[in-house]
ZAKOL-932273 format. One record per residue: residue number from 0; residue in one letter; x, y, z of N, C-alpha, C in turn. Coordinates in steps of 0.1 Angstrom, whole numbers, always signed. Example, Ala and Ser with C-alpha at 12.3 -4.5 7.8 and 13.67 -1.06 7.14 Angstrom:
2
> 0	A	+132	-57	+78	+123	-45	+78	+132	-33	+78
> 1	S	+128	-22	+71	+137	-11	+71	+129	+0	+79
//
This chain:
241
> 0	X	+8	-12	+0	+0	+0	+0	+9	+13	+0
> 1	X	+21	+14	+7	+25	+24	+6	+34	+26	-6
> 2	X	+40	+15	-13	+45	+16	-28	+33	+23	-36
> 3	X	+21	+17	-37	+10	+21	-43	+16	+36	-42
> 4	X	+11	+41	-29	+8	+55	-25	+21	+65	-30
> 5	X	+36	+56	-27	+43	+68	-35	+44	+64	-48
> 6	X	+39	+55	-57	+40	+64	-72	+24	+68	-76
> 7	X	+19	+70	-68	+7	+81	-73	+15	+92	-66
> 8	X	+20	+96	-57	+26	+109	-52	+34	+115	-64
> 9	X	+46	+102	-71	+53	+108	-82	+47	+112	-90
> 10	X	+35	+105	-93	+30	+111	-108	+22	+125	-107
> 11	X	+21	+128	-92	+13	+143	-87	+22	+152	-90
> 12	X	+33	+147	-84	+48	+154	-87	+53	+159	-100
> 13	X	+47	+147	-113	+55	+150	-122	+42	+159	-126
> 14	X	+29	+159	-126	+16	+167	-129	+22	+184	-131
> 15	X	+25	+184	-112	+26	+196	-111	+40	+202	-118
> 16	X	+49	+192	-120	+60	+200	-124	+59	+202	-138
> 17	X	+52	+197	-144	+48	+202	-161	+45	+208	-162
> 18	X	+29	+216	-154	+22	+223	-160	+20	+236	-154
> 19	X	+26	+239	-137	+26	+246	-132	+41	+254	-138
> 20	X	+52	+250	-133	+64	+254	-136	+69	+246	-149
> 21	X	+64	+248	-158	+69	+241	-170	+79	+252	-179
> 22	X	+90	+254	-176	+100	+261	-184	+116	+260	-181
> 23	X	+120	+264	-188	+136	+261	-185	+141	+269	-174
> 24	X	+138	+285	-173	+137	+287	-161	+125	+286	-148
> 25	X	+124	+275	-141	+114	+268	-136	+112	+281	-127
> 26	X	+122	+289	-123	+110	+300	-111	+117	+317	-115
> 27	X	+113	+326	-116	+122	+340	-119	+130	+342	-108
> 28	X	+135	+338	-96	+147	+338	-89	+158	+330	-92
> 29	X	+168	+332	-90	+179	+327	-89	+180	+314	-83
> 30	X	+183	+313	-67	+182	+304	-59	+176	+309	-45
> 31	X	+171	+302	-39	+164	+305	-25	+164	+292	-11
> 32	X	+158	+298	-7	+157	+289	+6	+145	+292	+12
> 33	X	+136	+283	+11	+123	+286	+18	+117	+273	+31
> 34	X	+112	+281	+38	+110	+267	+51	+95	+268	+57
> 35	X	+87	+260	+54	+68	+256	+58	+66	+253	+67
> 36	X	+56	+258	+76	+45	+248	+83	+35	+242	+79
> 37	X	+31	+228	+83	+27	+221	+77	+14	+215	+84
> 38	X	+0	+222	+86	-8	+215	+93	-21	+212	+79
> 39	X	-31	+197	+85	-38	+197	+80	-47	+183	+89
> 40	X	-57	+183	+85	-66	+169	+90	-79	+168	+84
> 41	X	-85	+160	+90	-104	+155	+87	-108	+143	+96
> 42	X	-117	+136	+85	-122	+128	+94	-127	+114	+82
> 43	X	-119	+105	+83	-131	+93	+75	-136	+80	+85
> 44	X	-148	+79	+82	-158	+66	+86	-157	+67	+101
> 45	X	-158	+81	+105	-160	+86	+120	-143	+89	+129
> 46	X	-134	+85	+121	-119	+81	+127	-111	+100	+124
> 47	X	-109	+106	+133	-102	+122	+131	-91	+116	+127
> 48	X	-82	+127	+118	-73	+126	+117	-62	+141	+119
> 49	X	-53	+141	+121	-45	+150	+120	-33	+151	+115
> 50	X	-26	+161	+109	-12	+161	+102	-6	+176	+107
> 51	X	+7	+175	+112	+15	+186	+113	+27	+178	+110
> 52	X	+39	+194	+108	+54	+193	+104	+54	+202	+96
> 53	X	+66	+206	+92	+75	+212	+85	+86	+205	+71
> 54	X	+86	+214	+64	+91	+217	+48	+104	+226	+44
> 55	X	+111	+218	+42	+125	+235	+36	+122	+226	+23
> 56	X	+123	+237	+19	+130	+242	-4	+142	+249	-6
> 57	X	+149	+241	-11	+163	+244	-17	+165	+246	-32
> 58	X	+169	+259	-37	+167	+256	-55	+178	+268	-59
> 59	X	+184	+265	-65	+196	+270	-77	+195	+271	-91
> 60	X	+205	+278	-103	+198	+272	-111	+188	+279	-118
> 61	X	+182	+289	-111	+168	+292	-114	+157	+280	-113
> 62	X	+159	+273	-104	+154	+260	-98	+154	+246	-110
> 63	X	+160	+251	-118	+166	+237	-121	+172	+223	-116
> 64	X	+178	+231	-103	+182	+216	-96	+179	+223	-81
> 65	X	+169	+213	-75	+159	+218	-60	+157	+207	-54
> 66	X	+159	+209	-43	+158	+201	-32	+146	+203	-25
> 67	X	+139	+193	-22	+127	+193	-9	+126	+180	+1
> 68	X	+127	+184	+14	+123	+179	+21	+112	+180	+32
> 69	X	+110	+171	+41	+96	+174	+47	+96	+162	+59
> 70	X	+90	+168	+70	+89	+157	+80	+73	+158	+87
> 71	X	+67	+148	+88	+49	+155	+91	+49	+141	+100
> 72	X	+44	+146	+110	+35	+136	+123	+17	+138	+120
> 73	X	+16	+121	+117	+1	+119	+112	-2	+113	+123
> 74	X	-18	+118	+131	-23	+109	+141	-36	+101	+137
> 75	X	-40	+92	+130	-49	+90	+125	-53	+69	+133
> 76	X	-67	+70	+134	-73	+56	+141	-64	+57	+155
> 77	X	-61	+67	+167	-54	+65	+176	-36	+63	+170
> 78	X	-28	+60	+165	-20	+56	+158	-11	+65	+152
> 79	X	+0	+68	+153	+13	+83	+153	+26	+77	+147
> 80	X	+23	+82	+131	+32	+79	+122	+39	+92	+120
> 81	X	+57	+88	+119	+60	+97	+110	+70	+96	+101
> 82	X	+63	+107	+93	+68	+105	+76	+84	+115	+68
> 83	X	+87	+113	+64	+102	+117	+59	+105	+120	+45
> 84	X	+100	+131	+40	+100	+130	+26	+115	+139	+22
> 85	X	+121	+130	+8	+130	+140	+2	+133	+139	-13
> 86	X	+127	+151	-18	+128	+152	-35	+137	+160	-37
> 87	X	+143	+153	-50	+153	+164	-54	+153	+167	-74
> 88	X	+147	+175	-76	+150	+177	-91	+160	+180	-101
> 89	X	+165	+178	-107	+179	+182	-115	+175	+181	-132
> 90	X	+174	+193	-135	+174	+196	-151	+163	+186	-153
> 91	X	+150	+189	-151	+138	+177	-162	+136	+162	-156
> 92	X	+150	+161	-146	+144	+144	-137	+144	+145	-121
> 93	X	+136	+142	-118	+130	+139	-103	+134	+129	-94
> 94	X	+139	+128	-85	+145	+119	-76	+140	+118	-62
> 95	X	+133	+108	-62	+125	+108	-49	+130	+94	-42
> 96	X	+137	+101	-28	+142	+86	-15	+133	+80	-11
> 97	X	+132	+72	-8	+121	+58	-1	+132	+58	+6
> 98	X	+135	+56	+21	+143	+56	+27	+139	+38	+35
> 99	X	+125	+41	+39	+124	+21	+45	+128	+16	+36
> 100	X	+126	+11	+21	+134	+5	+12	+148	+9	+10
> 101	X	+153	+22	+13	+164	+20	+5	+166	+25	-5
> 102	X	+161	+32	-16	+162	+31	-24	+159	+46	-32
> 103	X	+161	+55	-43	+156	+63	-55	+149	+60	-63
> 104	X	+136	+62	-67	+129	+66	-77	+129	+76	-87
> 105	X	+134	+71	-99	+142	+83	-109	+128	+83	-118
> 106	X	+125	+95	-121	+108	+99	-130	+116	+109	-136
> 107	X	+117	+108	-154	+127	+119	-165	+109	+127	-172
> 108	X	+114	+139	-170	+103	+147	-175	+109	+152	-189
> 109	X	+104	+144	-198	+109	+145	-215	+108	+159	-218
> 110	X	+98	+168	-215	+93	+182	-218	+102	+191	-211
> 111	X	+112	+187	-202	+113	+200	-192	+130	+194	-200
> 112	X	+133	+182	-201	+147	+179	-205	+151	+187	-220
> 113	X	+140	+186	-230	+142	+193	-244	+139	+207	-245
> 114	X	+132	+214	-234	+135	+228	-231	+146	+232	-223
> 115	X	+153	+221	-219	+160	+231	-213	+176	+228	-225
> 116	X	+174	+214	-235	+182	+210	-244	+182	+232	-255
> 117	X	+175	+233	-256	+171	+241	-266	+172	+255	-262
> 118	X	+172	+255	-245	+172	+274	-238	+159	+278	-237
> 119	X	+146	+273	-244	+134	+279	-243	+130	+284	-231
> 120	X	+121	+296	-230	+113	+297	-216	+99	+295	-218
> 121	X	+90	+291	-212	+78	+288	-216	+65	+288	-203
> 122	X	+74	+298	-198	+63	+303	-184	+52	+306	-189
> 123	X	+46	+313	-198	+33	+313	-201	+28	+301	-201
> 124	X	+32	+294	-210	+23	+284	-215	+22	+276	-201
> 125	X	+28	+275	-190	+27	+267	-178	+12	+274	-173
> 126	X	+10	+287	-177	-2	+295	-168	-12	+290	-181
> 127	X	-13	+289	-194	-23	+290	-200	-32	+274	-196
> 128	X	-18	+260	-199	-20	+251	-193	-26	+252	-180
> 129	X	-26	+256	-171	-37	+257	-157	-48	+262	-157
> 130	X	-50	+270	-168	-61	+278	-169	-72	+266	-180
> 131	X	-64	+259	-190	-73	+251	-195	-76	+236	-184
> 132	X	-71	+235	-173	-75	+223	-169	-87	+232	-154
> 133	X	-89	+241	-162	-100	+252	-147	-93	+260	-138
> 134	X	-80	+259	-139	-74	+270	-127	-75	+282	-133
> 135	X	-73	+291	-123	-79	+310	-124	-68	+312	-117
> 136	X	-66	+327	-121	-59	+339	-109	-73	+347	-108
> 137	X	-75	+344	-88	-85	+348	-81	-80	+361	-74
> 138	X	-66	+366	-77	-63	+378	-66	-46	+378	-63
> 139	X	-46	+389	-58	-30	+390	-51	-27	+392	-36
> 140	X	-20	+384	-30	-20	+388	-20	-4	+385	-10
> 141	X	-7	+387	+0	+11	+391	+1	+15	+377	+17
> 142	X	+30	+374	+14	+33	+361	+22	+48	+365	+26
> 143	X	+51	+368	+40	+60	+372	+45	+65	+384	+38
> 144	X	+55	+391	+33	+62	+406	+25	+63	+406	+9
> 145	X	+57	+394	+6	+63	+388	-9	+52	+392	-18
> 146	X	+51	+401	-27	+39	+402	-36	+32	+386	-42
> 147	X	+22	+383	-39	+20	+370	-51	+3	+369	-58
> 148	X	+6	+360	-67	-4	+358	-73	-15	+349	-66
> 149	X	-29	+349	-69	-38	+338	-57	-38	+328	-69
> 150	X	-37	+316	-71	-47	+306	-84	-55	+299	-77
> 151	X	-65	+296	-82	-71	+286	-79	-71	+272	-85
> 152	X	-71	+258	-81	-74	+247	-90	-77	+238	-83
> 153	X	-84	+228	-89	-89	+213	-81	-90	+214	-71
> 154	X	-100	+225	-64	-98	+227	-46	-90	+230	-40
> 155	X	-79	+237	-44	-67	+244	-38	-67	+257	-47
> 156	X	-59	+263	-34	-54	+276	-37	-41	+281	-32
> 157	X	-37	+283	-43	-20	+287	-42	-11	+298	-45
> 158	X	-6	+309	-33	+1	+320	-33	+15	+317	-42
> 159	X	+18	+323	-47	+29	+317	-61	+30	+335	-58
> 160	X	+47	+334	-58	+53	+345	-58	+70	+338	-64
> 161	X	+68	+346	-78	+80	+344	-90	+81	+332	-93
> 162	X	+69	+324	-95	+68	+307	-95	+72	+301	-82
> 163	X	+73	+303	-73	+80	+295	-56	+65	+298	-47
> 164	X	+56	+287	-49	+45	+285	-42	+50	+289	-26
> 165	X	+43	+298	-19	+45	+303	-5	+34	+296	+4
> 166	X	+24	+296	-4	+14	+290	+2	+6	+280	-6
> 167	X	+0	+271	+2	-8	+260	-6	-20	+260	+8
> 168	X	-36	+262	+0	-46	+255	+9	-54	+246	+2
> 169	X	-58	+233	+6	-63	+222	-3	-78	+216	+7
> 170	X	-87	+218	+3	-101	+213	+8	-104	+200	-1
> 171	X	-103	+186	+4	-106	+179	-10	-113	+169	+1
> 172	X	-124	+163	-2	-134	+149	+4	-130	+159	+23
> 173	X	-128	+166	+27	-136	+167	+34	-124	+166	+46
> 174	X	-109	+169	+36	-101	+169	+44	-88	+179	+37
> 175	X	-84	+187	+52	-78	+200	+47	-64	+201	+43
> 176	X	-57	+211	+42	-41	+208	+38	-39	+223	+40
> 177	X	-26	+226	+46	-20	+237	+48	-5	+237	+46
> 178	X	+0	+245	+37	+15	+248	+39	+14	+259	+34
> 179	X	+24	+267	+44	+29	+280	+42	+41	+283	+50
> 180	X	+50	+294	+41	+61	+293	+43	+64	+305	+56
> 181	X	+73	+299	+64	+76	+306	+75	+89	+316	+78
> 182	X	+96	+313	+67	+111	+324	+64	+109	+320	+44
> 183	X	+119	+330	+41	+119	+329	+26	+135	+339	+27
> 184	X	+141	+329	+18	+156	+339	+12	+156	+337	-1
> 185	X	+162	+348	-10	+163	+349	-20	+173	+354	-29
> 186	X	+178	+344	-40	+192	+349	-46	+205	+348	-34
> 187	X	+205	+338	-24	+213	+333	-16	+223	+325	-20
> 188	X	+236	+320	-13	+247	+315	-19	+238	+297	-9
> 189	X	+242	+283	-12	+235	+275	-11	+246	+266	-10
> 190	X	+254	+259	+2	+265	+251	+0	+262	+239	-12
> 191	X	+267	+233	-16	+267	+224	-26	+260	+212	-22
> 192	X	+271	+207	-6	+266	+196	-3	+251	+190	+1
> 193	X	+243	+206	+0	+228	+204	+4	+221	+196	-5
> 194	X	+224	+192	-18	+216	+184	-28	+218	+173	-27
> 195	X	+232	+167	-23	+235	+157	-22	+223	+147	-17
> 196	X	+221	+133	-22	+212	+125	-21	+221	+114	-17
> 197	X	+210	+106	-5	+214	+91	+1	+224	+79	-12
> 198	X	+230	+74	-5	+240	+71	-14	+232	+51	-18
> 199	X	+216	+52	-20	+207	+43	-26	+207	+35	-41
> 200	X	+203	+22	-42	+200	+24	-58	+192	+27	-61
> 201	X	+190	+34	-74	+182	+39	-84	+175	+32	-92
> 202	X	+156	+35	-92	+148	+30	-98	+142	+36	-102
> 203	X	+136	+33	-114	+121	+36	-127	+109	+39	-121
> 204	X	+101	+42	-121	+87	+41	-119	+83	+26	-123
> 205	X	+84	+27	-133	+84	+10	-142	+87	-1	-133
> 206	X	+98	+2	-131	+103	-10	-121	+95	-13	-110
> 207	X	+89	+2	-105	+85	+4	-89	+66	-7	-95
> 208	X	+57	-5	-106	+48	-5	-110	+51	-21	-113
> 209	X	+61	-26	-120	+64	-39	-120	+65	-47	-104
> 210	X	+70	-39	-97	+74	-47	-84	+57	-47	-75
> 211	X	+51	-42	-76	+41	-39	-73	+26	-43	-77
> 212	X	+28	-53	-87	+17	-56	-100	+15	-71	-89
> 213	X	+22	-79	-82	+16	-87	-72	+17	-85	-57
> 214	X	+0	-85	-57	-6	-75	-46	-3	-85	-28
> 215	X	+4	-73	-22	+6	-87	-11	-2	-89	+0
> 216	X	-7	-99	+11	-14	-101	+21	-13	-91	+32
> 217	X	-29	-83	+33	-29	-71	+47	-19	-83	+59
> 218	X	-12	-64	+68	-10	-74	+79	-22	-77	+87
> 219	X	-21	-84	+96	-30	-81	+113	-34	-68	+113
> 220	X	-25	-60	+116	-29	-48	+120	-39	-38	+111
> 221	X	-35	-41	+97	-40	-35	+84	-58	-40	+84
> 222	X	-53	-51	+88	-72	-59	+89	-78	-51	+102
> 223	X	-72	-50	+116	-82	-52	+123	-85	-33	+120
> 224	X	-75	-25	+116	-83	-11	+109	-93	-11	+101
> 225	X	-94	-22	+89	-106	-24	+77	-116	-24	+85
> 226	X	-113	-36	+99	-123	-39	+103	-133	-29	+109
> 227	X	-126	-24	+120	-131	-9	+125	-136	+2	+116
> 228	X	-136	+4	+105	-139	+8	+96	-150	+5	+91
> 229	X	-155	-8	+87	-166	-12	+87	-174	-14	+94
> 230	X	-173	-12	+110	-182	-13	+119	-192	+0	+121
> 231	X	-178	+11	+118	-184	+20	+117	-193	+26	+109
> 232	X	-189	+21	+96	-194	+22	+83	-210	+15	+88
> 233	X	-207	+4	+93	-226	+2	+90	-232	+9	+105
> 234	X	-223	+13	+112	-232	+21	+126	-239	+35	+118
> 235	X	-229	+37	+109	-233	+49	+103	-249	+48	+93
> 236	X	-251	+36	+84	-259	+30	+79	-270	+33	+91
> 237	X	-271	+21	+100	-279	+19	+107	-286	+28	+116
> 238	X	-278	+40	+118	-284	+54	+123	-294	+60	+111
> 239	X	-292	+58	+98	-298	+67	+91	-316	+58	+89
> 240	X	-314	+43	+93	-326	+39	+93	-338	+46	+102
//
């Protein structure tokens, strides 16, 4: 399940990096350093849930080659996970650690590699593309001093100042999302060793989608959640009779 879950993450990943920032210079700054708070929660089949933690963004380059990581404590069914994310992009390919495995997931964005083969910039067309899948500019408004643009899309709304999203709010089934940024530097010097990635092997999506095409047995613990879930599920039923 959690393989499942991070290559749907990658392919959100490669979504947004096409069409939002789709150009050779991926942001109008130089390089920066930006750092989030990270709250959000809801509720399914009666069970609350909650999410907090924190975000730094690292980008050079004109964010051609960016770093993100992320650390978030989820408390969901009683139960306190936490999570450890770290992406790093470089010219058109995406590198995302799986760290319980071990391992990189390499996703090559063909579009972002032949613009940047070629020098193109193609920031417009990243805004016209948002605008044909329903996104709008609803307004401007300002994040730690930062002039930015509001958009709207698929239930979120996103402060974007020079392309470097400051803020993200997301309402989707009934469950929230918050990130916004808590310091912001800009056109800063950025040691080298900060990109550096876990010294893992490197995998495909393909591979990850191959390894993953035989489905393996819930644990114990995975069941007796379904189960709770269903109890609730028909308590819920049985109230509305």
């Amino acid at each position: 399940m959690k393989k499942a879950a991070k290559i749907i993450s990658i392919f959100l990943a490669l979504f947004l990096t096409t069409t939002l920032y789709a150009q050779t210079k991926r942001y109008e700054i130089k390089s920066g350093i930006v750092e989030y708070k990270i709250e959000g929660g809801g509720s399914i089949f009666g069970f609350a849930t909650k999410t907090t933690g924190t975000a730094k963004l690292y980008f050079k380059e004109w964010g051609n080659i960016e770093l993100r990581q992320s650390d978030e404590k989820n408390i969901a069914m009683g139960k306190t996970t936490i999570k450890h994310d770290l992406t790093k992009i470089d010219h058109g390919t995406i590198y995302t650690v799986e760290d319980e495995d071990k391992i990189i997931i390499k996703s090559d964005i063909d579009m972002l590699k032949q613009m940047d083969k070629k020098g193109k910039n193609i920031s417009a067309m990243g805004k016209d593309m948002m605008k044909q899948m329903g996104g709008k500019k609803i307004g401007n408004g300002k994040i730690l001093g930062y002039n930015c643009e509001i958009w709207e899309m698929m239930g979120s709304k996103i402060w974007i100042y020079k392309g470097v999203a400051l803020k993200t709010e997301a309402n989707i089934m009934g469950f929230k999302h918050l990130e916004v940024a808590t310091s912001a530097k800009f056109n800063t010097s950025i040691p080298k060793k900060i990109f550096n990635l876990p010294n893992y092997p490197i995998k495909t999506i393909n591979d990850m989608i191959k390894e993953n095409a035989s489905p393996k047995q819930p644990t114990p613990q995975q069941m007796e959640q379904m189960q709770k879930m269903m109890e609730n599920l028909g308590n819920m039923f049985n109230q509305k009779k």
